[in-house]
N, C-alpha and C positions, 0 to 999 in steps of 0.2 A: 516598653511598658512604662505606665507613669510612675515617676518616683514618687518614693513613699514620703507622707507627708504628717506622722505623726512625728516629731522633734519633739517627744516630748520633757526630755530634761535635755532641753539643746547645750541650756547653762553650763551644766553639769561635766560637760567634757574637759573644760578648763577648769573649775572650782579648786578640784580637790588637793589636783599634782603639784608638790610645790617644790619639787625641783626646786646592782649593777654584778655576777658571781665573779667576784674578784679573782686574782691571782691567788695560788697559796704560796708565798714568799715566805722561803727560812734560810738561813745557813746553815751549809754542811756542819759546820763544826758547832753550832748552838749558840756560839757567842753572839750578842748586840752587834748589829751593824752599828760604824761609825761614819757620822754624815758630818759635815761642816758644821759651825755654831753657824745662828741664825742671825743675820743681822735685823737692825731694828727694821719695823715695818716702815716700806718705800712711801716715802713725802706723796703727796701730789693726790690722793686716792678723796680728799675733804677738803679739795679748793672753793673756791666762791664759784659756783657754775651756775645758782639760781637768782634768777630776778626775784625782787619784792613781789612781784604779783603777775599770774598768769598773762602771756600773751602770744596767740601762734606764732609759729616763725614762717615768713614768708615763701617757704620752699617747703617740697615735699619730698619724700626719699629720693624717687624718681630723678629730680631736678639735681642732686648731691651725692646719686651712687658710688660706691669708687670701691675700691679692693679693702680699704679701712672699715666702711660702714659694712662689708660683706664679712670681714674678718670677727667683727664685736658681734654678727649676726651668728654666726659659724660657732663660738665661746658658748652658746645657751642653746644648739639646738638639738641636742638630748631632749633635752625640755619643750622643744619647740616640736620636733617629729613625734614625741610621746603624746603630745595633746592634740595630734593633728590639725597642728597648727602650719603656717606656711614657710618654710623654707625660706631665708635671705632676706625677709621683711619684721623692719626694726619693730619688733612687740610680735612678731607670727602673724602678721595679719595685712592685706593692701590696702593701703590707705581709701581704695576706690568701698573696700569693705568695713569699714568702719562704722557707720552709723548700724550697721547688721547687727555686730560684734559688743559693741560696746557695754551694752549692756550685761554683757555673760564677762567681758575684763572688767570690770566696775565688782561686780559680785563676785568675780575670783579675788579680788585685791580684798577685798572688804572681809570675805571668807577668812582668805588664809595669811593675809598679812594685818589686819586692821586697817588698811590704809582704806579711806571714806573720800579726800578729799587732798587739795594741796599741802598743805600744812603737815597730814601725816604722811602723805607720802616722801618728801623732804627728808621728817624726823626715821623714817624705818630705814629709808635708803643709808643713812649717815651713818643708824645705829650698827646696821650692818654692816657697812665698809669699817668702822671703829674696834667691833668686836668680833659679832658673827657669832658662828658656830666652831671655829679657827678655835675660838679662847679657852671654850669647856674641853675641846681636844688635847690642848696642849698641857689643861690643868691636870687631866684624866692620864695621858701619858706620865705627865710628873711623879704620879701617885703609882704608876705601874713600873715607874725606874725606882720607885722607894721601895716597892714591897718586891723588886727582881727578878717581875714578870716576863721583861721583853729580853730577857737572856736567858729563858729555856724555849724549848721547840713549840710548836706551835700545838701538839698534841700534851705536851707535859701542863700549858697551859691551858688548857681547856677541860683538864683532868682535876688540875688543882681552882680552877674557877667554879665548875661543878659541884664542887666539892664544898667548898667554903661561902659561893655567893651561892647555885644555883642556875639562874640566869647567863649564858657565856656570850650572847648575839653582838653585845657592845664591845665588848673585852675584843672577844676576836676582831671583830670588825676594826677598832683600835691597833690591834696587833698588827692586823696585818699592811693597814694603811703606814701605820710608821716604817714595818722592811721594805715598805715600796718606797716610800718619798721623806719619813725622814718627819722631821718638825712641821713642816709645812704642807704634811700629806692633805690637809684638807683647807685649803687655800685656796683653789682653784671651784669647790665647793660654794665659799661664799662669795667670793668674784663672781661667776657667771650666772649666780641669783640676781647679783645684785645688776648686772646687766638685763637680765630676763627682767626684772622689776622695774628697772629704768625705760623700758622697750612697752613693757605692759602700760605705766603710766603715763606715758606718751599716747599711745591709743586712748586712755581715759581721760584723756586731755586735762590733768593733773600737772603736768611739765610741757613745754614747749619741743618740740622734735631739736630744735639747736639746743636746749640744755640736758637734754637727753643725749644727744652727742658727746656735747663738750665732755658730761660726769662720763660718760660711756669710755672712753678715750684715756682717761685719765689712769679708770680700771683696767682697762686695756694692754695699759704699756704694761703697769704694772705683771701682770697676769705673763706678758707673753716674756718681760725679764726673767720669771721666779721661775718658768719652768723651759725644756727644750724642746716640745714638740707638740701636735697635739693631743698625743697619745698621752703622753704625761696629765696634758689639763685635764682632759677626761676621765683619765683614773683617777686623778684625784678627786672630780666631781661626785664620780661614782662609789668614791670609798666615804665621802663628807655622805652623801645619800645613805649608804649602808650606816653608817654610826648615829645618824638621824634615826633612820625607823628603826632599828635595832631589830633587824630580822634576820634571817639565817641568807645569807648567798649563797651556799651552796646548795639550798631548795629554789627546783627552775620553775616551782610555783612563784616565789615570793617577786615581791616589788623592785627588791634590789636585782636580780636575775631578768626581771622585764623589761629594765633599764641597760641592764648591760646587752641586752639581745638588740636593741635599738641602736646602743652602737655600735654594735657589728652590722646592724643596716648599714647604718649613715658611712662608714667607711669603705661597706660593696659599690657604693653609687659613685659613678664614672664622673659626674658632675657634682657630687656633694658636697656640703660645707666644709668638708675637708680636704677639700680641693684645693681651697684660697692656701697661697702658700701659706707656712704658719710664721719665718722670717719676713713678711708682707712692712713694709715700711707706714708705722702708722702717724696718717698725716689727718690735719681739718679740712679734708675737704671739701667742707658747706661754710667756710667762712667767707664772705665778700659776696655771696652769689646773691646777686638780685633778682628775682624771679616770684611771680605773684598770679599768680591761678583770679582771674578774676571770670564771675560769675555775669553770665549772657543778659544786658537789661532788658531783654523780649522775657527771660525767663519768668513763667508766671508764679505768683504768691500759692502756696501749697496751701488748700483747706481741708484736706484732712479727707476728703473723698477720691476712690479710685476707683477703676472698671478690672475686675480682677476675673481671668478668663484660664481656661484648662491649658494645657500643653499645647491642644492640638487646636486651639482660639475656636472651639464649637461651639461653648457654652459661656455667657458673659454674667457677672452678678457687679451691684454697684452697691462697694463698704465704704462707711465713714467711720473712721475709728473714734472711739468715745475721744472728748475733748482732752482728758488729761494729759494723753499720750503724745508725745512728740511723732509727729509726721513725718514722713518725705523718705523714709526709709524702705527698700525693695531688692529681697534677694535678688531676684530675677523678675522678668518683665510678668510673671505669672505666680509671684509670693510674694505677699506685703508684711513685713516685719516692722512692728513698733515698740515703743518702750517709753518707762513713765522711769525719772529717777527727784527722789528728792531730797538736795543736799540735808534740808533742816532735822527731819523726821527717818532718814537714810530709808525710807520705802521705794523697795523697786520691785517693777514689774514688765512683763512683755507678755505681746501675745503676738503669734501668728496665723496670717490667713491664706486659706489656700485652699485649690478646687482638684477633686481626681478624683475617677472612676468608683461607682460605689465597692466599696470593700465589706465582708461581712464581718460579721462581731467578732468572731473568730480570731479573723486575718490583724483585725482590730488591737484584741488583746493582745496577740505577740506581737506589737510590733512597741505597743507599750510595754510590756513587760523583759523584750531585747534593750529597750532604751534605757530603762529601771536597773538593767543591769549591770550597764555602764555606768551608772552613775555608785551604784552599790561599789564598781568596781577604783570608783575614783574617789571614794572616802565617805557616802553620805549613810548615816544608820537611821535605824528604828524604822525603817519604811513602813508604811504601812496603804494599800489600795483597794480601793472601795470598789464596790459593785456600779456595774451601767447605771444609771437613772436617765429619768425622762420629764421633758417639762414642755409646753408649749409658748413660743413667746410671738406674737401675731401670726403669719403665715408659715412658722416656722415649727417643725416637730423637733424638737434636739434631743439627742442623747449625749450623754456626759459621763467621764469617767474620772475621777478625784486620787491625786496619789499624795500623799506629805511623808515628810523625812527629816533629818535633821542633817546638814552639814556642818561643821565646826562649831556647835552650839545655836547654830540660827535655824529657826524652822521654814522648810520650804515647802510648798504646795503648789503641784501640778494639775492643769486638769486638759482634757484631750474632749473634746465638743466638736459632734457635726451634724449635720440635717442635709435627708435629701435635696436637692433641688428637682430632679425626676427619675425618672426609672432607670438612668445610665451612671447621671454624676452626683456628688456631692457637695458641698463646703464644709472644709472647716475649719476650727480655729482653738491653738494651742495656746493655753493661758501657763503663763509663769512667774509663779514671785515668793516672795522673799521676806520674814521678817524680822528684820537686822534690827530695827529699836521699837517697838510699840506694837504695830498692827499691821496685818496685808491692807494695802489699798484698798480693796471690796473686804471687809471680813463675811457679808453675805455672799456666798459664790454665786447663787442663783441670782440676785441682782444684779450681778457682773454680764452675766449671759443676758441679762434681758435687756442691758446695755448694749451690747454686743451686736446682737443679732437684731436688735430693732434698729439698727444700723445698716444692715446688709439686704438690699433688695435685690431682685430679680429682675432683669431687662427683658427687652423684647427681642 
């Protein structure tokens, strides 16, 4: 059967998660565990890794794989299998898939880190390898060794937390990351952010894939000195997680329990990121390699029109996407994905196109309202989804369906559009965007469509 073709908050899968039911660690006898003092934080984590100014690096993952780039891949991919993201590819993604992507990493960055562009990506990465999340823990701990919190049991504290705050989510969470690891329980927290984020802006073409490395590496060592194994990083990640949202892990609803169930995935897989040894010797293995992907000179100049055909190549329709949109972008030989982004005004937009069996309103709605779900489920509020409407734009009957929501303070709006083509198939086309400083790209939706679709004809 054809695959379902409404994506309508494709974005949305990656935006929200910004990357667990922990152990319940006490001692028998009640006392403080005693852990080593901390030394100062390891040198090396805010070397010079960035050039002045953007420029590819001549190789691509591919051409530089090695047990090290699979190892820094392996540090974030909680994060990485949570978003259904891909496995062992630096940012979750193939490079072959990137122009797809890009635009949903561009707006997760922009979402949930602020990062827009070079300059802030640089400043969030540094901030976070500088302080993090690491620092309000450790402050938070201090305040919990002053008032002699983490030398009663784990129940006496949550008795006397109830008591006196109300709120216990942090506290525990707190508690219990310190009798697991100590000063440093949430260390490995903002290390393998700060990799996922180096990985992600590499896809956004923010950093260069070699200063994505180099920074990557740096954190890296660090990461695999502080702790023993990887059992170790990942709880820590997952206790920095839980003191983050401040939700209950012992609820196998909540966030933190979602996360911990993913890696008990990622640990059952025969082949998975935690395969790569975790003593793995990490080396540069993309320095000196000269290797240059060049581009076929018969290739021709992309205008922006294509022959976009069903699954089963029965039915052909010929789209030119409005000129705004950058070109040359295709899931597969039968979905055309495009995308508008603009550094100045930070407006972004996508839309996709795509042809399959007609479906009735019905089958329509849920497949929008599964999708809405997801994204409800990955942070976005106040949704709200409008009724079918209907408009005609030349040979075209369309119907339309409008959803907005707010993720991280930005308002987004979806809308889900198709029109027969005849009595078997349809076309359509998922519009998405974003508005991060001013306005959506069209703030008329119905102009947008009459763009759209006065674009798309019908062959012979």
């Amino acid at each position: 059967m054809r695959k379902k073709i409404f994506i309508l908050v494709f974005v949305f899968l990656y935006c929200a998660a910004m990357t667990g039911c922990g152990k319940s660690i006490k001692e028998e006898n009640g006392e403080e565990p005693q852990f080593k003092e901390e030394e100062e934080e390891p040198s090396g984590l805010l070397g010079d890794y960035f050039e002045d100014s953007y420029e590819a690096s001549v190789f691509e993952q591919s051409d530089v794989d090695s047990d090290t780039v699979q190892w820094i891949c392996s540090a974030y991919s909680i994060y990485t299998h949570y978003n259904r993201k891909e496995l062992g590819c630096v940012g979750g993604i193939d490079p072959e898939d990137r122009d797809v992507y890009q635009f949903a990493v561009k707006t997760a960055l922009a979402d949930g880190w602020s990062i827009a562009d070079r300059d802030s990506a640089i400043s969030q990465i540094r901030s976070l390898l500088e302080k993090g999340h690491r620092e309000k823990y450790r402050e938070f701990i201090a305040e919990m060794k002053e008032h002699n919190l983490l030398s009663l049991t784990e129940e006496e504290l949550l008795e006397r937390v109830e008591r006196e705050h109300g709120d216990v989510n942090e506290f525990k969470a707190a508690y219990r990351a310190y009798h697991a690891l100590g000063e440093k329980a949430l260390d490995a927290w903002d290390y393998s952010r700060a990799l996922q984020i180096l990985g992600d802006c590499y896809q956004a073409e923010y950093i260069s894939l070699e200063e994505c490395l180099d920074q990557s590496l740096a954190v890296a060592e660090v990461l695999q000195a502080e702790f023993s194994d990887w059992d170790e990083v990942c709880e820590s990640y997952l206790y920095g997680y839980n003191f983050w949202k401040k939700d209950d892990a012992d609820d196998s609803l909540s966030d933190t329990a979602d996360r911990w169930k993913v890696y008990e995935e990622l640990k059952e897989m025969e082949d998975g990121p935690f395969s790569v040894p975790y003593d793995t010797e990490l080396k540069e293995s993309w320095k000196n390699v000269i290797v240059k992907q060049e581009k076929e000179e018969t290739e021709e100049e992309d205008d922006g029109t294509y022959l976009l055909s069903d699954i089963d190549d029965k039915i052909t329709v010929e789209v030119t996407v409005p000129e705004e949109f950058d070109s040359g972008n295709s899931m597969d030989e039968h979905t055309v994905f495009v995308d508008y982004y603009n550094e100045k005004t930070k407006t972004v937009a996508d839309l996709m196109y795509d042809i399959s069996e007609n479906m009735s309103e019905e089958d329509i709605l849920r497949n929008i309202n599964l999708s809405l779900a997801m994204s409800v489920q990955n942070g976005a509020e106040d949704m709200e989804i409008g009724e079918i409407k209907s408009m005609t734009v030349g040979e075209w009957e369309i119907n339309y369906v409008t959803a907005t929501f707010k993720s991280n303070g930005n308002e987004h709006r979806d809308c889900t559009s198709w029109a027969k083509i005849d009595d078997t198939y349809m076309v359509s086309c998922g519009i998405g965007d974003c508005d991060l400083r001013g306005d959506f790209l069209y703030p008329d939706l119905e102009e947008m469509l009459e763009v759209i679709y006065n674009g798309i004809k019908k062959t012979d």
